[in-house]
C-alpha positions as CSV (number, residue, x, y, z in Angstrom):
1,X,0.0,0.0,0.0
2,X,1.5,3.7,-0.8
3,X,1.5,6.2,1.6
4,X,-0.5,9.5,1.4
5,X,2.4,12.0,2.5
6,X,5.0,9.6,-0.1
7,X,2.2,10.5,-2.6
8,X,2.7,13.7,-2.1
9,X,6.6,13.8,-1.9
10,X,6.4,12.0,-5.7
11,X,4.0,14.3,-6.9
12,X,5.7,17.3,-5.8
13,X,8.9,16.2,-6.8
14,X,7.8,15.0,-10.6
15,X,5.8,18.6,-10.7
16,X,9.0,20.3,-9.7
17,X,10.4,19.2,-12.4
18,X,8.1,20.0,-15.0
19,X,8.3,23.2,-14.4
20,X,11.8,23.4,-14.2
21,X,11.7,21.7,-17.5
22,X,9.2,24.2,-18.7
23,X,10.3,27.2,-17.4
24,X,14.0,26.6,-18.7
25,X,12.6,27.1,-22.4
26,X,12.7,30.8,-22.7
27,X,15.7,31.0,-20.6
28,X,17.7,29.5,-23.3
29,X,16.9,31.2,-26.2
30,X,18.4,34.4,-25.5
31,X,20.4,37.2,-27.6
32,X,24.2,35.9,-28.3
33,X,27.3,36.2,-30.2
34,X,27.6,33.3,-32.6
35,X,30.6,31.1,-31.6
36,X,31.6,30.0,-35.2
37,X,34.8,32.1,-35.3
38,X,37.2,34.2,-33.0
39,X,38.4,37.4,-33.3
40,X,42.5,38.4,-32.3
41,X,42.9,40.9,-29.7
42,X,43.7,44.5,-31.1
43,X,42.6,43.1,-34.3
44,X,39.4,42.9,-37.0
45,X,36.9,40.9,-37.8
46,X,33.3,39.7,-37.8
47,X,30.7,39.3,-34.7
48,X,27.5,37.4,-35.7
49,X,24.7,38.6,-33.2
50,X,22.0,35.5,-33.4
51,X,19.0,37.1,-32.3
52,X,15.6,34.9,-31.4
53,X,12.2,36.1,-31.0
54,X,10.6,35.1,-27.8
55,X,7.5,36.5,-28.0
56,X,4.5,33.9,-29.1
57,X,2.8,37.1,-30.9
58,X,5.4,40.0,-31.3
59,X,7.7,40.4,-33.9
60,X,11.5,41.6,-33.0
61,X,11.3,44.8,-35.1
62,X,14.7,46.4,-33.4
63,X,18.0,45.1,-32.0
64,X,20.4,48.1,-30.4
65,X,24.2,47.5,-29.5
66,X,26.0,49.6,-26.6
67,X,29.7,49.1,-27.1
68,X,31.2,49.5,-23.5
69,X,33.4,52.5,-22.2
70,X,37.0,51.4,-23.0
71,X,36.5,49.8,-26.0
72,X,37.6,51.8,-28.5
73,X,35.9,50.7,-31.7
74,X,37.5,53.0,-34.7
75,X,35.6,51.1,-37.4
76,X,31.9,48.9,-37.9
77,X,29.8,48.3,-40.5
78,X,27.1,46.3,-40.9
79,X,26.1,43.4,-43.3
80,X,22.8,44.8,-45.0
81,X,20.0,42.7,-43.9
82,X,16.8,43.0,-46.8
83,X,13.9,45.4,-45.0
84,X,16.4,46.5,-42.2
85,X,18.1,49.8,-41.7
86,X,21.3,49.8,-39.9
87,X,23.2,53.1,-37.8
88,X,26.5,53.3,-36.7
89,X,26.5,55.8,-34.1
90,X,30.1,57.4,-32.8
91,X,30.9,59.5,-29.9
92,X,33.9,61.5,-29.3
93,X,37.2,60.0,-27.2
94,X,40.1,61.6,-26.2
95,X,41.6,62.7,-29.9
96,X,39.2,61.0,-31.9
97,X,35.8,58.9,-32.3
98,X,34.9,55.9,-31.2
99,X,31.7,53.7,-32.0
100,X,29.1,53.9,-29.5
101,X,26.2,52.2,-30.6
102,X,24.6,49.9,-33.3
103,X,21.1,50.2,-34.3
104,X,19.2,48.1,-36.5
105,X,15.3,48.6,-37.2
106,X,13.3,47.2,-39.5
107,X,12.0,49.1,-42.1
108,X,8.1,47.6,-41.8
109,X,7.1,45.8,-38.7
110,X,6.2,42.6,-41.4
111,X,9.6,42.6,-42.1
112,X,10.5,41.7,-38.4
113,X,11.9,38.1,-37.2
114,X,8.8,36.5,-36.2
115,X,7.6,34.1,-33.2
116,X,9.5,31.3,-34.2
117,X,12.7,32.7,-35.6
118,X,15.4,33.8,-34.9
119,X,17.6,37.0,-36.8
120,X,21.4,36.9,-37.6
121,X,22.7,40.8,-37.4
122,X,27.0,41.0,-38.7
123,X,28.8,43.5,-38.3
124,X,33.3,43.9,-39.0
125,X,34.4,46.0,-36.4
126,X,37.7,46.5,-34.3
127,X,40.4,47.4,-33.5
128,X,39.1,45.2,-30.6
129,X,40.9,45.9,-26.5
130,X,44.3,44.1,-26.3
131,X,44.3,43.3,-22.9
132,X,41.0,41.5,-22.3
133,X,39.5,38.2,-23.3
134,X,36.2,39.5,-23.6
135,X,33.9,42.2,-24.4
136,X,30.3,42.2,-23.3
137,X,27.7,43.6,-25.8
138,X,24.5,44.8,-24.0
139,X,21.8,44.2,-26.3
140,X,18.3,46.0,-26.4
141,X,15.3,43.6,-28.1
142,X,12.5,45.8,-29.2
143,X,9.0,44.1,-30.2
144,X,6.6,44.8,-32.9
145,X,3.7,45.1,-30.0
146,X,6.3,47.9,-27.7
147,X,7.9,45.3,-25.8
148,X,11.5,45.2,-25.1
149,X,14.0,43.0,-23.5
150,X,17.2,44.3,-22.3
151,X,20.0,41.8,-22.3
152,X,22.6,43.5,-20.5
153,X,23.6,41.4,-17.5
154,X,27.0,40.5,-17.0
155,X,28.5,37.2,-15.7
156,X,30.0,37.4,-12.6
157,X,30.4,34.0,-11.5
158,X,31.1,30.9,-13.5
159,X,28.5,28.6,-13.5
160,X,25.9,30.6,-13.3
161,X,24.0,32.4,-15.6
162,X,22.1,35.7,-15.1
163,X,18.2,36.0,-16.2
164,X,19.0,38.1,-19.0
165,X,22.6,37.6,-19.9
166,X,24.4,39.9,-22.6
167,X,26.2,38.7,-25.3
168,X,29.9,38.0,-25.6
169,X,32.7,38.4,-27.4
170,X,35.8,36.2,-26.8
171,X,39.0,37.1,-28.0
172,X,42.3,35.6,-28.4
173,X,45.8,36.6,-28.3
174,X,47.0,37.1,-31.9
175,X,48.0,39.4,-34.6
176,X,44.9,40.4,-36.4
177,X,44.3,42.8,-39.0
178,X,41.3,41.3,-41.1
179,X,38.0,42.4,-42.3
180,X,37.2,46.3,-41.9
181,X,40.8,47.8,-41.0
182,X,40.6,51.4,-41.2
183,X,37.7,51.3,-42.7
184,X,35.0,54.4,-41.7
185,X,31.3,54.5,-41.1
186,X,29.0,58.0,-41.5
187,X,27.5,57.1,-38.6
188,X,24.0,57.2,-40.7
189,X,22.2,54.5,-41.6
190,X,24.9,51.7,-42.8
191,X,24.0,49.2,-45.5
192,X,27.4,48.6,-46.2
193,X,28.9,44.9,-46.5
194,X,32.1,43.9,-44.7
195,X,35.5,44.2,-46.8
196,X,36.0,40.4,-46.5
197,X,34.8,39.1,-50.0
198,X,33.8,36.1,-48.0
199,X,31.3,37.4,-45.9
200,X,28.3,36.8,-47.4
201,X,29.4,32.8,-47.4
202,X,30.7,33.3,-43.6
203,X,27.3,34.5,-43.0
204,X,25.3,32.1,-44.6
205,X,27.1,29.7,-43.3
206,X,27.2,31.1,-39.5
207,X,23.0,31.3,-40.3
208,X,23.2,27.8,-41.1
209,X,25.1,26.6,-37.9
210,X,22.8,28.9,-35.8
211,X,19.5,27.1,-37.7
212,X,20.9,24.1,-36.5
213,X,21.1,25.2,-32.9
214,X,18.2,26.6,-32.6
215,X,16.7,23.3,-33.9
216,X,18.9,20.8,-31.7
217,X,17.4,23.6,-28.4
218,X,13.7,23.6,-29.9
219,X,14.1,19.5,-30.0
220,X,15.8,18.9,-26.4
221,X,13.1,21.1,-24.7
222,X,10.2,18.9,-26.7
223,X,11.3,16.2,-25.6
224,X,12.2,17.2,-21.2
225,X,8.5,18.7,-21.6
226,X,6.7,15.3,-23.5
227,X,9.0,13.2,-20.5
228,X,8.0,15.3,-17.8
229,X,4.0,15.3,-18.8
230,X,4.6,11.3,-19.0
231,X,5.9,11.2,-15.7
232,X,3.2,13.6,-14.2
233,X,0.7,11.3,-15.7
234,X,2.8,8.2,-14.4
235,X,2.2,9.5,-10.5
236,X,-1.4,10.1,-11.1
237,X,-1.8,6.5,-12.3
238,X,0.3,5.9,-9.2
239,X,-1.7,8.4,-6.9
240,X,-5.5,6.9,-7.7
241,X,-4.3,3.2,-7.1
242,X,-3.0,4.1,-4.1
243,X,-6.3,5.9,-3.4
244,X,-8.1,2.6,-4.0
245,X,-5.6,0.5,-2.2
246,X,-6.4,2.3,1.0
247,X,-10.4,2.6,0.3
């Protein structure tokens, strides 16, 4: 015969865990720096910002980049993106300009990455800090409906993640002097392709990695929620037997 109160510790326990299961969904799928290539400290090159929409009915319809204080960008531009403006925004520091912000809109909300899917927004920037081996990109996610998400939270200890994390750049230590050097921006809307005759393949090819991803995420959290329903069902199997046992 089962227990009432080891009823209850089961169904608590398999409930816990659906949620868990359930609630870790969104937390996953949030703005990030595509880890399909690496960019040398003080040097150039390409950062792929994969960009999914969260919302069930909004459209992302906006996607703003701060560069932090201290990184002194001297070049960016953007890989056009059909529908989608792109600004390059500068500020001045100490003898000269540096890039402050990246802001891409779309042009017509129905041109916006829709429930579902997910955006890929390139831009070829540097010279890129020397003496760091990462750069944090606070991202702002605005929504077709006036929502916005703001990931701009920093890591501070290994292992564990903050709600709304902000997406990374790692670099390593090499000479680099690719894609975009000393190369200039207006600083009005950009729809100017990277140098790198290549980046249109790099791009595709970093969009068809990120696909990928997304799927292999979309699939694992199908599957922990179909499991976790079947076990919820399991325990109330469990929990009306037990009920009849003790009538």
């Amino acid at each position: 015969m089962v227990r009432r109160p080891m009823w209850r510790l089961v169904a608590g326990t398999v409930l816990a865990g659906t949620a868990s299961a359930v609630l870790a969904v969104p937390a996953a799928a949030h703005v990030r720096v595509d880890s399909g290539g690496e960019l040398s400290k003080g040097g150039y090159g390409l950062v792929r910002l994969v960009v999914p929409t969260e919302s069930d009915t909004a459209s992302t319809v906006g996607v703003t980049v701060t560069i932090p204080e201290g990184v002194d960008l001297t070049s960016a531009r953007t890989l056009p993106i059909p529908g989608w403006t792109a600004t390059v925004e500068r500020e001045q520091s100490g003898d000269g300009q540096r890039v402050s912000r990246i802001i891409w809109r779309a042009a017509d909300p129905a041109q916006g990455v829709k429930p579902g899917e997910f955006g890929v927004f390139t831009l070829s920037a540097g010279p890129w800090p020397e003496d760091v081996d990462s750069v944090p990109l606070p991202s702002d996610q605005t929504y077709s409906d006036g929502s916005a998400a703001s990931w701009n939270e920093v890591v501070v200890n290994d292992g564990i993640d903050p709600e709304y994390p902000a997406p990374v750049v790692t670099l390593v230590d090499g000479s680099g002097h690719g894609d975009g050097h000393g190369a200039t921006t207006t600083g009005s809307p950009s729809a100017v392709a990277a140098s790198d005759s290549g980046s249109d393949d790099h791009a595709a090819a970093a969009a068809s990695g990120s696909a990928s991803a997304e799927w292999l995420w979309q699939t694992v959290a199908a599957l922990a929620l179909v499991l976790s329903i079947a076990s919820t069902a399991a325990v109330i199997v469990l929990l009306r037997r037990g009920h009849v046992a003790e009538s």
